[in-house]
N, CA, C and O atoms as a DFTB+ gen file, in Angstrom:
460 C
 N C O
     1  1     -19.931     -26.284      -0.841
     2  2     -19.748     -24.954      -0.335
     3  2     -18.292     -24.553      -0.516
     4  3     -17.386     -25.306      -0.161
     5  1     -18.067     -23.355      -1.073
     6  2     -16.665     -23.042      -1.002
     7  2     -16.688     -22.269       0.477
     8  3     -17.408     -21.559       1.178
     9  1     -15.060     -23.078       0.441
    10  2     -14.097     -22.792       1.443
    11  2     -13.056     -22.086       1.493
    12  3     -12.442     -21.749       2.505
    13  1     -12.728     -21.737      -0.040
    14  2     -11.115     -21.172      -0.582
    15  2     -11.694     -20.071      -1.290
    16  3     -12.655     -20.333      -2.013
    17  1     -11.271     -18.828      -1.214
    18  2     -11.784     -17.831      -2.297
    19  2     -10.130     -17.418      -2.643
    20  3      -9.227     -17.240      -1.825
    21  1     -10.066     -17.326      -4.267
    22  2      -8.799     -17.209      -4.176
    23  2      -8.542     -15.633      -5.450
    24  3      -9.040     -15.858      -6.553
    25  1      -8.002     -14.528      -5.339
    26  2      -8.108     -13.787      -6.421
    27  2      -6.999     -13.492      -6.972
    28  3      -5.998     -13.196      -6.320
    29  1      -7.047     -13.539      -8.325
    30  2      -5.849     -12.491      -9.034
    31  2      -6.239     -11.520     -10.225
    32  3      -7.281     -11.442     -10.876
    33  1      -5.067     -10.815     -10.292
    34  2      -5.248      -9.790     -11.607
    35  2      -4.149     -10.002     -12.874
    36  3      -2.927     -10.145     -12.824
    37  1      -4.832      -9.975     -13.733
    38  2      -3.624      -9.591     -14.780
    39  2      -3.997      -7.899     -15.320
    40  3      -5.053      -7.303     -15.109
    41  1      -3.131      -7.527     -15.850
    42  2      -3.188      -6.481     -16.163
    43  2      -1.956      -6.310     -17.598
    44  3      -0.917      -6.924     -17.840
    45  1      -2.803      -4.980     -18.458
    46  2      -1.580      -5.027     -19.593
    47  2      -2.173      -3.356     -20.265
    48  3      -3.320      -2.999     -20.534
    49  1      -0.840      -2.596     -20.374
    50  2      -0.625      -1.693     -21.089
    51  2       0.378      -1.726     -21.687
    52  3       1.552      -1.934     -21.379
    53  1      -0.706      -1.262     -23.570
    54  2       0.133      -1.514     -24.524
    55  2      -0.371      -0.688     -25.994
    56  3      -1.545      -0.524     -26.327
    57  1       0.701      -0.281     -26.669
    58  2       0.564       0.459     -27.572
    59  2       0.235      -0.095     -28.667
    60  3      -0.017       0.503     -29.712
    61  1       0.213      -1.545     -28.452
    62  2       0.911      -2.836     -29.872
    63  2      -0.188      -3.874     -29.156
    64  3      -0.803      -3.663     -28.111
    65  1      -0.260      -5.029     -29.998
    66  2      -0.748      -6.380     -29.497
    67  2      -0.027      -7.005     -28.635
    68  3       1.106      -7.250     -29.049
    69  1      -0.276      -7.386     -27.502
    70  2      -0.095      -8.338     -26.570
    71  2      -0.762      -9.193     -25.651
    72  3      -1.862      -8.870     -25.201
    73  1      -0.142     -10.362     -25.296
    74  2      -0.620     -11.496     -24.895
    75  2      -0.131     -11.596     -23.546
    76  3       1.075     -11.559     -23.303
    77  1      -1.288     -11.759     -22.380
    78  2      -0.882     -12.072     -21.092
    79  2      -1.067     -13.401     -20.699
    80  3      -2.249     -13.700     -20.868
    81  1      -0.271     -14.525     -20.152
    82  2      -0.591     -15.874     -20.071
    83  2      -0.813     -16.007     -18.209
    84  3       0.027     -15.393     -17.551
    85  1      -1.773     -16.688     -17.521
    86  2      -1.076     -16.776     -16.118
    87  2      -2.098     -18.283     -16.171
    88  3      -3.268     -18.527     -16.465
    89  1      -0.989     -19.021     -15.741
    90  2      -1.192     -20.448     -15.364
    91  2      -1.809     -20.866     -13.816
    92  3      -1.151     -20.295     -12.947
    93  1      -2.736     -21.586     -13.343
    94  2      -2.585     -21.699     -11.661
    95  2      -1.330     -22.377     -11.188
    96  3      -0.339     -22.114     -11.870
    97  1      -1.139     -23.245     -10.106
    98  2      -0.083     -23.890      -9.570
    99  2      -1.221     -25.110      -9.868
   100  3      -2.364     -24.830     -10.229
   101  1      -0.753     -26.508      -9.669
   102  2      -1.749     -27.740      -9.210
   103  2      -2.441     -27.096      -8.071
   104  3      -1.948     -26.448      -7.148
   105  1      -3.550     -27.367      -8.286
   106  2      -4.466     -28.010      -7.610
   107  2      -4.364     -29.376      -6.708
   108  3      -3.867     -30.311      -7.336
   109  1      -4.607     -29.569      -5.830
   110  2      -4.492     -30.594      -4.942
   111  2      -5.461     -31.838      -6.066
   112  3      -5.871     -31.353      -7.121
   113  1      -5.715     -33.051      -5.854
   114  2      -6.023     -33.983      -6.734
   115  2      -7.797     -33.966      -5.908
   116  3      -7.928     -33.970      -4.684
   117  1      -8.813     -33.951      -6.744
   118  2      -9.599     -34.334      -6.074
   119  2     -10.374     -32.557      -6.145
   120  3     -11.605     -32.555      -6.180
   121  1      -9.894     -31.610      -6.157
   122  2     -10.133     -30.153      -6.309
   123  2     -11.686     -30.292      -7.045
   124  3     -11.872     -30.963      -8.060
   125  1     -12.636     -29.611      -6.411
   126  2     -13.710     -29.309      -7.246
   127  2     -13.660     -27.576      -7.243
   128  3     -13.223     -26.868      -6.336
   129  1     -14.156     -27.206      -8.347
   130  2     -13.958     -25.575      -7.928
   131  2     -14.931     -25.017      -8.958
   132  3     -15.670     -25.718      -9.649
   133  1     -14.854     -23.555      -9.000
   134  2     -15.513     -22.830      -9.554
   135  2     -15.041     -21.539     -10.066
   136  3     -15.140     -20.687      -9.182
   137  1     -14.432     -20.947     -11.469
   138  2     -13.586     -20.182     -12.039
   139  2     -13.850     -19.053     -12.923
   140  3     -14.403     -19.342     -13.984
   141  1     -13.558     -17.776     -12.703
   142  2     -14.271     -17.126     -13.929
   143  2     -13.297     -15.897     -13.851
   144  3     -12.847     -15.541     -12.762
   145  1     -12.964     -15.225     -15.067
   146  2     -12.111     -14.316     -15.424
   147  2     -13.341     -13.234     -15.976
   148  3     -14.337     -13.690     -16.538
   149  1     -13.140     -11.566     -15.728
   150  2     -13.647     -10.882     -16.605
   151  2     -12.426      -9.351     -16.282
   152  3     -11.435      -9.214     -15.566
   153  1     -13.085      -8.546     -17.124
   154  2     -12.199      -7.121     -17.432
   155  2     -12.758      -6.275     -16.633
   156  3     -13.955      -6.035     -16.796
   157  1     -12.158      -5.747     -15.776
   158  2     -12.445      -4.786     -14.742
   159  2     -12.637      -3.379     -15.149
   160  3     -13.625      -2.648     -15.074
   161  1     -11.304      -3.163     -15.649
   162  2     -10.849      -1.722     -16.553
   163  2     -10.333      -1.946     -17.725
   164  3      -9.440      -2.751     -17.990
   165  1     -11.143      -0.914     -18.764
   166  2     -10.525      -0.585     -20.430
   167  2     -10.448       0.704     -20.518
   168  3     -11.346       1.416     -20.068
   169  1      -9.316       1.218     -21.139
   170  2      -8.967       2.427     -21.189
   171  2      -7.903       2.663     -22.596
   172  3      -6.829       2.100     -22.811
   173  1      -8.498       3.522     -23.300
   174  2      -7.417       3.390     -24.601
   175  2      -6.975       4.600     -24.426
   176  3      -7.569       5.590     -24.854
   177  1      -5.703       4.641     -23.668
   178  2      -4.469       5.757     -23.342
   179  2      -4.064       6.041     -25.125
   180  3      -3.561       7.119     -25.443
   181  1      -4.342       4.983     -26.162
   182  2      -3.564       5.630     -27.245
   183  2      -3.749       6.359     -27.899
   184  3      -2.883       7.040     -28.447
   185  1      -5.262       6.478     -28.094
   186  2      -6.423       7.285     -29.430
   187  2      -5.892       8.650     -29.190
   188  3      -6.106       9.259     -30.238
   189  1      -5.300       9.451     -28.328
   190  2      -5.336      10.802     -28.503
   191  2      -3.667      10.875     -29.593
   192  3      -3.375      11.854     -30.279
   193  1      -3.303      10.337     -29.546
   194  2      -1.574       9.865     -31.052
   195  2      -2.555      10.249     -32.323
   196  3      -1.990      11.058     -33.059
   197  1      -4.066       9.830     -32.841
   198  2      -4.429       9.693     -33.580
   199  2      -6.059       9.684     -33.297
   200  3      -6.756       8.678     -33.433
   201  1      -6.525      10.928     -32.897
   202  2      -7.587      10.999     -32.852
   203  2      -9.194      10.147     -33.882
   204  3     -10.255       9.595     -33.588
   205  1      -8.411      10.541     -35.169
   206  2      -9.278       9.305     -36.487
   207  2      -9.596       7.950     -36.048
   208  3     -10.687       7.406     -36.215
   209  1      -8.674       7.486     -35.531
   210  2      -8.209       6.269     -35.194
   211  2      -8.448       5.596     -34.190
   212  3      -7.633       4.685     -34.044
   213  1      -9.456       5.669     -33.195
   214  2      -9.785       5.469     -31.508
   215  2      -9.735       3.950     -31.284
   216  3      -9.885       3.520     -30.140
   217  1      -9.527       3.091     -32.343
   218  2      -9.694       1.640     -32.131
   219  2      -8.882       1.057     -31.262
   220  3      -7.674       1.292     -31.302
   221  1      -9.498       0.096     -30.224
   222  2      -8.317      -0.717     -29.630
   223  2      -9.071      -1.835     -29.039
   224  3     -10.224      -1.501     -28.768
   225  1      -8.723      -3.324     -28.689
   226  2      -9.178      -4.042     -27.975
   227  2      -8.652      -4.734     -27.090
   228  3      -7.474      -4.573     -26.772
   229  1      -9.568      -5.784     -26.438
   230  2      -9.262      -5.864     -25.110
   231  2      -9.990      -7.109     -25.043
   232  3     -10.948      -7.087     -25.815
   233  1      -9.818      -8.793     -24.031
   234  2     -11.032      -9.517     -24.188
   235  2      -9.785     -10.840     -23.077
   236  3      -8.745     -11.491     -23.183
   237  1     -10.753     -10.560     -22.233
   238  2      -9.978     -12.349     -21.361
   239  2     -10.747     -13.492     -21.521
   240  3     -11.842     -13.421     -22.079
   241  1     -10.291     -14.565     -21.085
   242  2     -10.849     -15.611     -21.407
   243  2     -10.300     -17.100     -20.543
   244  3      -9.092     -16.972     -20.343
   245  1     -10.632     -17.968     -20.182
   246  2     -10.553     -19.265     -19.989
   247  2      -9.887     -19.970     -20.959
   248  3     -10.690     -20.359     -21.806
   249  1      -8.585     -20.350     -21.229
   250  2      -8.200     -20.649     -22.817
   251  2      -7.848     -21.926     -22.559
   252  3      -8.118     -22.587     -23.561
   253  1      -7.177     -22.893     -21.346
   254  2      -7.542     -24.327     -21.302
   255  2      -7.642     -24.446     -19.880
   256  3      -7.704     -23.553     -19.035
   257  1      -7.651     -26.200     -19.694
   258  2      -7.381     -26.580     -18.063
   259  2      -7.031     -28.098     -18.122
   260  3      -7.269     -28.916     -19.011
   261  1      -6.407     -28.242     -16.936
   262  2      -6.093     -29.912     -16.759
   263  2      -7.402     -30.433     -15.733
   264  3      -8.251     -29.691     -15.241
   265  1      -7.316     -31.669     -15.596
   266  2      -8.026     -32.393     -14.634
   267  2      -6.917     -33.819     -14.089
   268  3      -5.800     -33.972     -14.584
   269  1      -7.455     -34.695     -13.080
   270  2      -6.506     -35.155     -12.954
   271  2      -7.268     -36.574     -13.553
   272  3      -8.475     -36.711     -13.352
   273  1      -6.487     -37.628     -14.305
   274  2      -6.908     -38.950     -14.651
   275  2      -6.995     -39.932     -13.592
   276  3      -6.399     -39.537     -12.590
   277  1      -7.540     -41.100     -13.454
   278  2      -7.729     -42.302     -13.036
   279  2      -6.990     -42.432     -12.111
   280  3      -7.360     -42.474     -10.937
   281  1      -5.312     -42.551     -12.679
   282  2      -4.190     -42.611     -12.568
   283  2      -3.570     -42.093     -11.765
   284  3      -2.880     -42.758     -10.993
   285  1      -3.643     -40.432     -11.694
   286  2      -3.098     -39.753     -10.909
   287  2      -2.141     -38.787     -11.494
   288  3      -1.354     -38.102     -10.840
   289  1      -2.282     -38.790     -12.877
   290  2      -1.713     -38.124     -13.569
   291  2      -2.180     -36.835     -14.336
   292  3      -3.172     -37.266     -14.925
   293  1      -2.097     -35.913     -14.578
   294  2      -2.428     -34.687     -15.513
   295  2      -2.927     -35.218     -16.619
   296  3      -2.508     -36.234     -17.172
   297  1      -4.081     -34.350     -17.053
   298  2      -4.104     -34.728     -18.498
   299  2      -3.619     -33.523     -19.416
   300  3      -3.031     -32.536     -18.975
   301  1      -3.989     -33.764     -20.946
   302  2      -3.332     -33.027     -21.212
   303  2      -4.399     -31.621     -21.352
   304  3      -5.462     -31.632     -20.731
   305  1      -4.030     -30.484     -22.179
   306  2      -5.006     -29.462     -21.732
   307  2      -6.248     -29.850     -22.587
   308  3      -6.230     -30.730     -23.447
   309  1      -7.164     -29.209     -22.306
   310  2      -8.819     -29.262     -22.477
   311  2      -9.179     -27.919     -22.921
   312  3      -9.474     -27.073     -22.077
   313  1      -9.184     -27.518     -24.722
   314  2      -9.336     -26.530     -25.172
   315  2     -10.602     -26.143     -24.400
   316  3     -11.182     -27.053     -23.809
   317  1     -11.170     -24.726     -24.325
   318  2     -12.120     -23.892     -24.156
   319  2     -13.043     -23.800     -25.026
   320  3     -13.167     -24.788     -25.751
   321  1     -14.012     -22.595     -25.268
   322  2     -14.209     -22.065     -26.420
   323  2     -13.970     -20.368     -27.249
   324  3     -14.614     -19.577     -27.938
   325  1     -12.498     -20.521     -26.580
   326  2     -11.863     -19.246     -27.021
   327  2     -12.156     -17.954     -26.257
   328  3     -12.272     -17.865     -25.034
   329  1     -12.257     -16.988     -27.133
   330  2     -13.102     -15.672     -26.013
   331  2     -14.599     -15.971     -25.271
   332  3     -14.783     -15.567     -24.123
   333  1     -15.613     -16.679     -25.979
   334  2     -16.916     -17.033     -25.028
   335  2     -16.514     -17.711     -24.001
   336  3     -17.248     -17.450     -23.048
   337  1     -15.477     -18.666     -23.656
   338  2     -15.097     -18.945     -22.570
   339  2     -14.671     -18.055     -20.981
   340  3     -13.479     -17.943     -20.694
   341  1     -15.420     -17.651     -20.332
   342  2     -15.176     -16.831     -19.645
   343  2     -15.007     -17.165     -17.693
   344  3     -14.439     -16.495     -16.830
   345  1     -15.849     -18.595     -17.591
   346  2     -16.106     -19.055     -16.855
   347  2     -16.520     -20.937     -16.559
   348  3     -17.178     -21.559     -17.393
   349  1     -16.094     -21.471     -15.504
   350  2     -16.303     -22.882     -15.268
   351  2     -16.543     -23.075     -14.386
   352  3     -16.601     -22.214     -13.508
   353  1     -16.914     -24.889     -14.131
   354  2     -17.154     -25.889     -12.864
   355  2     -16.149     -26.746     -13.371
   356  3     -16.022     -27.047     -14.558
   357  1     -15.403     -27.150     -12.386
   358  2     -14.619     -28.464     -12.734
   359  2     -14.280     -29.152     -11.274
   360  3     -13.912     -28.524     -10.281
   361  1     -14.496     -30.679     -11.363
   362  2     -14.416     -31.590     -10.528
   363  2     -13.036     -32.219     -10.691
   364  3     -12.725     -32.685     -11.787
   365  1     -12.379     -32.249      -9.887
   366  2     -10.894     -33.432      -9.650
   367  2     -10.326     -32.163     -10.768
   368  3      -9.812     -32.743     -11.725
   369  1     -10.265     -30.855     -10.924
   370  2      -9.389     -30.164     -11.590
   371  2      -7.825     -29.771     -10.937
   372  3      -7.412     -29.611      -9.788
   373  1      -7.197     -29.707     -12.295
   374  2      -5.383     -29.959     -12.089
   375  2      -5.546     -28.286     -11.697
   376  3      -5.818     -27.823     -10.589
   377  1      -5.250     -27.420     -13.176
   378  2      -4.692     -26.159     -13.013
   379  2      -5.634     -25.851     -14.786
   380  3      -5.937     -26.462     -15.810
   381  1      -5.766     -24.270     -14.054
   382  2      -6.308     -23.261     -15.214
   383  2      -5.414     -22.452     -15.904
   384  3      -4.409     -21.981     -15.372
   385  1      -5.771     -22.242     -17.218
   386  2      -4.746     -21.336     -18.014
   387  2      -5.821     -20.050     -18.664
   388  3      -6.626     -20.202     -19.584
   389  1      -5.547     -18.730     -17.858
   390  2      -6.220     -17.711     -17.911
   391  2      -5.758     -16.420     -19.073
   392  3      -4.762     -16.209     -18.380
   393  1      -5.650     -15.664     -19.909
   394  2      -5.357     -15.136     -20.726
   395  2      -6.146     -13.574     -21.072
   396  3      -7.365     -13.422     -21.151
   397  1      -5.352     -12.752     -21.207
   398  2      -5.845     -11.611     -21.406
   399  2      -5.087     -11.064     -22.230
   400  3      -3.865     -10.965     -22.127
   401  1      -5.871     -10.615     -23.235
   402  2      -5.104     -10.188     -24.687
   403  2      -5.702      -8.585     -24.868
   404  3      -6.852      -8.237     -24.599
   405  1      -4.498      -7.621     -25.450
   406  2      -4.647      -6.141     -25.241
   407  2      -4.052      -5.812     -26.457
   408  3      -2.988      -6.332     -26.793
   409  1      -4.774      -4.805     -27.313
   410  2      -4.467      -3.843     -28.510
   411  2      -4.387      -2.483     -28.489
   412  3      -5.371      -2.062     -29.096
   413  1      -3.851      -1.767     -28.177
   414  2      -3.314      -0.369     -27.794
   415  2      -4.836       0.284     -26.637
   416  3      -5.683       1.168     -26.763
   417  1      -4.534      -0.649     -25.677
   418  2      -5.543      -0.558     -24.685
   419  2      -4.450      -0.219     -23.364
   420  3      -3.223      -0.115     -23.361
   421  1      -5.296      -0.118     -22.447
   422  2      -5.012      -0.620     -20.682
   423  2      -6.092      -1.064     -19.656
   424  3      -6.930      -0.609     -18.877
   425  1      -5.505      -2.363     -20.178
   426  2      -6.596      -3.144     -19.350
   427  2      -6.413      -4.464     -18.406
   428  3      -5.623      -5.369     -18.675
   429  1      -7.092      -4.442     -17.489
   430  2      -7.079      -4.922     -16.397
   431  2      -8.205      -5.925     -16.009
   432  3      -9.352      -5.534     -15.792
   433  1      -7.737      -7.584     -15.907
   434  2      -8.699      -8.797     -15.912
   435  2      -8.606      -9.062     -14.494
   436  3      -7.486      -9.253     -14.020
   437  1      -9.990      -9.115     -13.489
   438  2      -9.664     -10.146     -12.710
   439  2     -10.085     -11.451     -12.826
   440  3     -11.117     -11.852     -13.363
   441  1      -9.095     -12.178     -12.210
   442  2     -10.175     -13.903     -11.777
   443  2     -10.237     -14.256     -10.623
   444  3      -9.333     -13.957      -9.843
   445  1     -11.225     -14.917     -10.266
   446  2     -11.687     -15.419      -9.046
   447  2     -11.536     -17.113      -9.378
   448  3     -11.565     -17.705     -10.457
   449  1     -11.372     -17.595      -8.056
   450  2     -11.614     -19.260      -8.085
   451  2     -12.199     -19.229      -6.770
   452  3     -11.724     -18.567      -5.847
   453  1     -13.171     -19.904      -6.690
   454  2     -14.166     -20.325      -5.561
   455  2     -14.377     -22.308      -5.785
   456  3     -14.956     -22.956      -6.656
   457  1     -13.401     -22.838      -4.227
   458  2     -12.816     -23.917      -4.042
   459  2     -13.763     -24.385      -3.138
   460  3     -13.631     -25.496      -2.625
């Protein structure tokens, strides 16, 4: 049963390509949890510069995570599967690395972790 509900946002307006990175803190050792990022708001503020032109994108994702070893140590990260990665379960997890990438968009990811 979760006990911890924990939320954040990233957010990004941009005329150009950009990359939003947000890391968790550790996790306590032993952490089982439950994680998922999606896009709240898309909005392409740019298309009216160039009406022809309306293209822009937008897409978050789960891009790695630690767990903790045997040991007591971090491992190292644990690729995803890129943008289909959107959501997890992880047992004895370290810390998540969450990502939201924007192309003359404004857009806005939340994530949830349920601990």
């Amino acid at each position: 049963m979760a006990n911890i509900i924990e939320g954040y946002w990233l957010s990004v307006v941009t005329s150009d390509f950009f990359v939003i990175n947000f890391t968790t803190d550790p996790f306590p050792p032993g952490t089982s949890l439950y994680a998922n990022i999606s896009l709240s708001e898309i909005n392409t503020l740019f298309s009216g510069n160039n009406p022809n032109d309306p293209t822009f994108a937008a897409t978050a994702f789960i891009d790695s995570w630690t767990v903790y070893l045997a040991d007591g140590t971090e491992s190292t990260p644990i690729q995803g599967q890129g943008f289909a990665q959107n959501a997890i379960g992880l047992d004895n997890c370290a810390r998540i690395h969450f990502v939201l990438v924007g192309d003359r968009v404004a857009a806005i990811a939340q994530v949830n972790i349920f601990r």
